[in-house]
N, C-alpha and C positions, 0 to 999 in steps of 0.2 A: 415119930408119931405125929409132930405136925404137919406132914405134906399128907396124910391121910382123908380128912375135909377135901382140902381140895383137888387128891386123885378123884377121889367121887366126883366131887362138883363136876369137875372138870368132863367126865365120863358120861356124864348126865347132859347136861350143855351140848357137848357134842352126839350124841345120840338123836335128842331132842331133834338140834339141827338137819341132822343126815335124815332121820326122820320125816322130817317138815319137810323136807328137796325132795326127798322122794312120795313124798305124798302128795303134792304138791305138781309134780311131775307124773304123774298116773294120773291125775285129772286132768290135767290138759291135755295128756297124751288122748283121753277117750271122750272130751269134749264136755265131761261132768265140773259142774264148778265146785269155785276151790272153798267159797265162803257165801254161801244164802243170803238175797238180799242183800249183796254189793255188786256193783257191776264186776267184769269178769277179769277186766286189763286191772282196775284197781287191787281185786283181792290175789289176785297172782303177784303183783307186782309187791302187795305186802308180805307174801305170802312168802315169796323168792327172797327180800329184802332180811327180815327176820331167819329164815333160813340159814342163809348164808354168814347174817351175825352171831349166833347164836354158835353155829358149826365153828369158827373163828375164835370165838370164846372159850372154847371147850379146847381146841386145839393149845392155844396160848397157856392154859392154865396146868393142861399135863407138859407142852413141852415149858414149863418153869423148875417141874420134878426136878 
């Protein structure tokens, strides 16, 4: 019953992630930006950063199951 929380978490986080990379990845891919009112290298670059932690995060906390 306690790995339950954090199958979820875990589920969620990595979603979240996979998510973000790929959304992320469709706007650069068509030239639309990724976050209004930031320039374009910064908000990718925050954008790919968080992505990738977040995916990382998610991953780590199911494979602890």
């Amino acid at each position: 019953m306690e790995s339950g929380p954090e199958a979820f978490a875990g589920a969620a986080f990595a979603l979240f992630g996979a998510g973000l990379l790929l959304w992320t990845g469709v706007c650069v891919r068509t030239g639309s930006p990724v976050a209004e009112g930031v320039r374009p290298a910064v908000g990718t670059a925050a954008a790919l950063l968080f992505g990738v932690v977040f995916l990382g995060a998610g991953c780590w906390m199911l494979a602890l199951l």
